[in-house]
C-alpha positions, 0 to 999 in steps of 0.5 A: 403872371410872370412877365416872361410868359410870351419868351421863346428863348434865352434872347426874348428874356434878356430883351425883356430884360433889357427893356426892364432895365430902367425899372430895375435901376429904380426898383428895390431889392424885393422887385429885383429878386422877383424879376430875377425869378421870373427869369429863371423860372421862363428858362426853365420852363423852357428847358434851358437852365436848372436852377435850384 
């Protein structure tokens, strides 16, 4: 499940993000990408970013 399911906007990612972060520190580059796409696909599920 993409752990930005629940967000409603562009704020509710970064905060998860945010929260996220000392996870990420720790996090190898594979973990980073897949948070990073999670976001990306929230936002555009949300209508705020195209990303191709």
């Amino acid at each position: 499940m993409n752990r930005f399911a629940n967000a409603q906007s562009v704020s509710d990612i970064i905060d998860q993000l945010a929260a996220d972060a000392v996870v990420g520190d720790r996090a190898g580059i594979e973990q980073r990408q897949q948070i990073a796409a999670e976001a990306k696909e929230r936002l555009v599920e949300l209508g705020m970013a195209n990303f191709s």
